[in-house]
N, C-alpha and C positions, 0 to 999 in steps of 0.2 A: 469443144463439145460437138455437138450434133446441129443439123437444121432442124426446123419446129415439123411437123406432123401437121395435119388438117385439123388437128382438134385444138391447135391452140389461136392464141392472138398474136402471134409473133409477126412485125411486117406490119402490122397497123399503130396506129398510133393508142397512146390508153385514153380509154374511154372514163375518163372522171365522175363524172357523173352516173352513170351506170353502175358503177362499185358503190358510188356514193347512196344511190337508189334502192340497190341491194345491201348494203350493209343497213342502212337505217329499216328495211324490212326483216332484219335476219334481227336486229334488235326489237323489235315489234314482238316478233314469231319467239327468242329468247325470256322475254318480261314475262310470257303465259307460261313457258315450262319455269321459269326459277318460282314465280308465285306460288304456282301448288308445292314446292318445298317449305319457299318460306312461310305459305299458311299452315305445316303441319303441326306445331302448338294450340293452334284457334282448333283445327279439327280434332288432334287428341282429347281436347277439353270436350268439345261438343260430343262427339261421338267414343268417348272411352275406348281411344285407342290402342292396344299396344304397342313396342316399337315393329314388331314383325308385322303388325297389321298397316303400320306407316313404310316398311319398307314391301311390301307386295306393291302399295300405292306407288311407290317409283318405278318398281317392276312393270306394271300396266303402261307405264308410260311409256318406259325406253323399249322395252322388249319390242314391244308394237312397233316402234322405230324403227328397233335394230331386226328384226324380221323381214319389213320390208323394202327399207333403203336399198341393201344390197341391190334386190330383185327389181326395183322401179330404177336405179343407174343402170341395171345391164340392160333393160330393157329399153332405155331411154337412149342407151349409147347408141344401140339398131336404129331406134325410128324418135330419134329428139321431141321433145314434147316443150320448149318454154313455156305453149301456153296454160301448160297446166298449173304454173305457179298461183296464180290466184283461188284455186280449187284447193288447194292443200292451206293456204290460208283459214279459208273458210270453215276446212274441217277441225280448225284451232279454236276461230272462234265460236265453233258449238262446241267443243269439251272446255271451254272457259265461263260459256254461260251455264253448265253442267254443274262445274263447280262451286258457282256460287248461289244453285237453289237445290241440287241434289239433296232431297231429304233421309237418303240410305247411305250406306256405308259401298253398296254395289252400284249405284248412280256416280258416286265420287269414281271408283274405278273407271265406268263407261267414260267418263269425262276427261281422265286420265289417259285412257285408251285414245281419243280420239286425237289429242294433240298429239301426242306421239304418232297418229299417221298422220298431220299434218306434218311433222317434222320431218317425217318418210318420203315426202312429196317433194317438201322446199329444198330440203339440203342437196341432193345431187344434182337437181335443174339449177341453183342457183351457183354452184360452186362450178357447173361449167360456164354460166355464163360469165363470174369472175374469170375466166381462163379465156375467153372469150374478148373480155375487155381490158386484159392483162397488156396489150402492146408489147409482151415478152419479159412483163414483170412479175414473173409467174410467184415468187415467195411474196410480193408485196401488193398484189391483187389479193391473194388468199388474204393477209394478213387486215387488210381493209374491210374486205368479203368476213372474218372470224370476228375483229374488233367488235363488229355491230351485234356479233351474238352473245359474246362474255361481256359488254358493256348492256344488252340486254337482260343477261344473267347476274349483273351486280348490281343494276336495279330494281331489281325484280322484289327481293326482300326490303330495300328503303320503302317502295311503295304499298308493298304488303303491310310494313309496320306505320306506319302513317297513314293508308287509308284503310286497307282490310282489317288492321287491327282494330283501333277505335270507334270502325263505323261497322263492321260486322262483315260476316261471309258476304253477303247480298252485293256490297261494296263491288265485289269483284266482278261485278257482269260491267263497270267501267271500263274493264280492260278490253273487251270485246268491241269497242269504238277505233282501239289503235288497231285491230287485228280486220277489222272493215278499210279502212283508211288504207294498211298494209294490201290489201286485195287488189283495191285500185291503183298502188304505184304499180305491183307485181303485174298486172295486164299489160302495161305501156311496155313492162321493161321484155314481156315476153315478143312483142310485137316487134322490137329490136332487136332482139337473140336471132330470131327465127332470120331476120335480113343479115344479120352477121353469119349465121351459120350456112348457110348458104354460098354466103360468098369464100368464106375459109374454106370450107367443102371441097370447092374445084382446085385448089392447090395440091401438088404431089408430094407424097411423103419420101421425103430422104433419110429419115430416121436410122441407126441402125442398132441394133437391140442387144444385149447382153443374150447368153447362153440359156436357156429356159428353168434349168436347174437353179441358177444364180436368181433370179428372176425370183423364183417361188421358195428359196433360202430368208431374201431381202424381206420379200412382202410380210414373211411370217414371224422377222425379226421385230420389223415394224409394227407388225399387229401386238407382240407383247408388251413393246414400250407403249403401246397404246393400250392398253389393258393394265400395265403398271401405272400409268398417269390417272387413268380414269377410276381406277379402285381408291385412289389416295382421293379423288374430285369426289368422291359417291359419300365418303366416309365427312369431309365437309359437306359438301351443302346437304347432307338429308340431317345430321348429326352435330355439325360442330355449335348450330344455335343451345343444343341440350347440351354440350358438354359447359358451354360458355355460361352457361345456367345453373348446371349444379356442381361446378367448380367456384366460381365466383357469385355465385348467386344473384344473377343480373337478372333485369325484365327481358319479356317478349321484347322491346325496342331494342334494349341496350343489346341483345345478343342477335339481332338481326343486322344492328351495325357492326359486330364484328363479324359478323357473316359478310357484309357489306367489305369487310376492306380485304378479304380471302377475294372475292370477287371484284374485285378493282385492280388489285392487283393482275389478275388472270388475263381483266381486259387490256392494260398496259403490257404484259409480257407477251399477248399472242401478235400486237401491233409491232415489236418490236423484232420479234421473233421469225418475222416473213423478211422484215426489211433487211435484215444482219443476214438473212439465209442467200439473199441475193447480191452481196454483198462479198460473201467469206465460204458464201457453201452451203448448204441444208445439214449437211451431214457435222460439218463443225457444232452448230446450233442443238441438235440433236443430242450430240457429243455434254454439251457445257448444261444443256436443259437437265435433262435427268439425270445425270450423276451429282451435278452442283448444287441440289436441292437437300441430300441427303444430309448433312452438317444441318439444315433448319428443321426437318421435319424428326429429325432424332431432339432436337431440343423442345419442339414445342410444346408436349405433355407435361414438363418438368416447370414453361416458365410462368412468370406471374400475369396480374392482366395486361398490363401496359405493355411488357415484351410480348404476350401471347397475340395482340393485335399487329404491332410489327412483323413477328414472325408470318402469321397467317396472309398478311399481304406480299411478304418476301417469296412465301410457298407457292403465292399464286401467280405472281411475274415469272419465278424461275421456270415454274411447270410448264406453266400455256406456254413459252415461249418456243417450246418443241414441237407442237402441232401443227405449222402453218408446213414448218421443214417436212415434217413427216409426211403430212399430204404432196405436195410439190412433190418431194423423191418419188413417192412408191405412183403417181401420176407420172414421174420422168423413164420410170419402169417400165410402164405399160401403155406406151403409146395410143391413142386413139379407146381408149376408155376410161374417160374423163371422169362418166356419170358413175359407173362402178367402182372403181376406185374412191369416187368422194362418198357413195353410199355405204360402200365397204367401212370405211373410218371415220366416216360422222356414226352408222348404223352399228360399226362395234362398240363407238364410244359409247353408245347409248345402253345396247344390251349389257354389256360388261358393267357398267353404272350400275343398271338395275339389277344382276344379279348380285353384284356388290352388296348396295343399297340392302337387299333382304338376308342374304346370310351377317350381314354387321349387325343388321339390328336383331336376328337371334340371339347372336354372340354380347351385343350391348343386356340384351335380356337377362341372359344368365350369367354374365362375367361383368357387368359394369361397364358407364361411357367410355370411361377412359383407359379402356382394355384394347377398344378398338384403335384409338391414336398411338397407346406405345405399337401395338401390332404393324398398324399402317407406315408407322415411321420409318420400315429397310425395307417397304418396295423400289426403294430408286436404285438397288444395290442392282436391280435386273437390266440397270443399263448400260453394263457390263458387256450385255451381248451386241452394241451398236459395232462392237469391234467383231462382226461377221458381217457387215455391209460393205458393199464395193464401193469403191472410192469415189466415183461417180453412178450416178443411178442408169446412161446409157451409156454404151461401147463407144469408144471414141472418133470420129469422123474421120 
């Protein structure tokens, strides 16, 4: 392959702790967006919601995300900002306090809205500081760096259903204590980036780049398998708790633990999914993630509860297992724009969720839940097009 570029970690040693630092804040910053999914039964009840009126509530969230991730990584790649990680925090924990005393149906959105620019904030500052404390373990940085957010994501509903549920909306301004907590590791960890980056900085790039064509073929490959992964992701967590509900006629609990193991699973496959990419390839990974899932998610409409719990955690290892690769490549793409590239594909995951998110629940409206899961069940057939990627994501040394 290639020598590393100034943007990465390669040449230092990995920094354990700092992945460790950031992962457990990307889990923090994770618990606040999975919770406002997992409260959207508590808030249907209270506020007579529809489903389109619960899926704008995602839309507010990611859109906001995906809007400005992009725009805060390019800019960030110019003139690096670490320490702005604790400021995007912050703006999580006021749309989390939002959420749990918001007395309108337009307060829920603003609250919605503003985690989403919290999320706009953290995810490219932090995904380069993973690349930064990677020591050249670029798929197993990410995948450490992601861990902390789909294990924030599959807990996000256990705690919804045990404390928001039982103890009411208000509950929720509890979580605003982890996203303070979060604010102050993210300051230390920016005060280290900034000495790291620095020092990477002065290194020469040897890099040498694929042809620009190819370049902007890849990225746009990769953006679909990433729009295929995240429609099928939009379609569980805003939905699979109602399907699990008026399929089997479970409670708010019983169907946010099967929410719970769709999202455990996601956190175990994206762990996996960076290690094996460094390992055998990002592109192999890639390869087995989204085509290997289609065999599960064509059955899981059809099966009973007990297989329907299996299957939903099998969907969520095989999925996530492709995003750590995806990031890593289309990063191995684009030399020296770390922060746009991770804003780019956290920030489409996010928009694509949400515009997901509101045309499903149309379609739930007038066609029924489970119109949406046979439908979602041949997105993975799109990953067919992996077979237009280069074989390595740079030109060979």
């Amino acid at each position: 392959m290639t020598a590393a570029g100034p943007s990465t970690g390669k040449g230092q040693g990995t920094a354990w702790g700092i992945l460790g630092a950031i992962s457990l804040c990307h889990m923090a910053n994770d618990v606040m967006q999975s919770m406002l999914a997992a409260i959207y039964p508590l808030l249907q009840a209270e506020f007579s919601l529809t489903y389109a009126q619960i899926g704008v509530l995602t839309l507010a969230f990611q859109v906001t995300a995906s809007l400005l991730q992009p725009l805060i990584g390019a800019a960030t790649d110019r003139h690096p900002q670490p320490r702005s990680l604790p400021f995007g925090m912050g703006s999580t924990l006021i749309g989390v306090l939002l959420l749990a005393f918001a007395p309108t149906y337009g307060m829920l959105l603003a609250g919605a809205a503003l985690i989403g620019i919290g999320s706009a904030v953290f995810h490219p500052e932090s995904s380069r500081v993973a690349r930064l404390a990677s020591g050249g373990r670029y798929g197993t940085a990410q995948s450490v760096f992601q861990v902390g957010g789909n294990a924030g994501t599959a807990l996000g509903p256990l705690l919804a259903a045990f404390i928001v549920v039982p103890l009411g909306r208000p509950a929720a301004a509890w979580f605003a204590v982890a996203a303070a907590l979060g604010a102050a590791v993210l300051w230390h960890v920016g005060q280290w980036a900034e000495t790291r980056r620095r020092a990477v900085a002065a290194w020469p790039d040897t890099a040498l780049r694929l042809p620009r064509v190819t370049v902007l073929r890849a990225i746009t490959v990769l953006a679909i398998l990433t729009f295929t992964k995240n429609i099928y992701s939009a379609a569980m967590t805003s939905y699979f708790t109602f399907f699990t509900i008026e399929k089997f006629g479970l409670g708010p609990q019983g169907a946010q633990i099967m929410l719970f193991l769709f999202l455990a699973g996601m956190a175990v496959g994206v762990l996996m999914g960076g290690m094996l990419g460094d390992r055998v390839g990002p592109l192999t990974v890639i390869w087995v993630s989204i085509l290997g899932v289609l065999p599960f998610t064509l059955l899981l409409p059809h099966a009973g509860l007990y297989a329907t719990g299996a299957l939903a955690a099998v969907i969520g290892l095989i999925f996530a297992s492709a995003f750590p690769a995806i990031v890593v490549f289309a990063q191995e793409l684009v030399p020296g724009r770390t922060g746009m590239i991770a804003g780019l594909f956290f920030g489409f995951s996010f928009g694509m969720g949400g515009i997901s998110a509101a045309a499903l629940g149309v379609l739930a409206d007038a066609r029924g839940i489970e119109t949406v899961f046979r439908l979602t069940a041949f997105l993975p057939l799109l990953g067919l097009l992996t077979v237009l990627l280069p074989r390595h994501p740079r030109a060979a040394g």
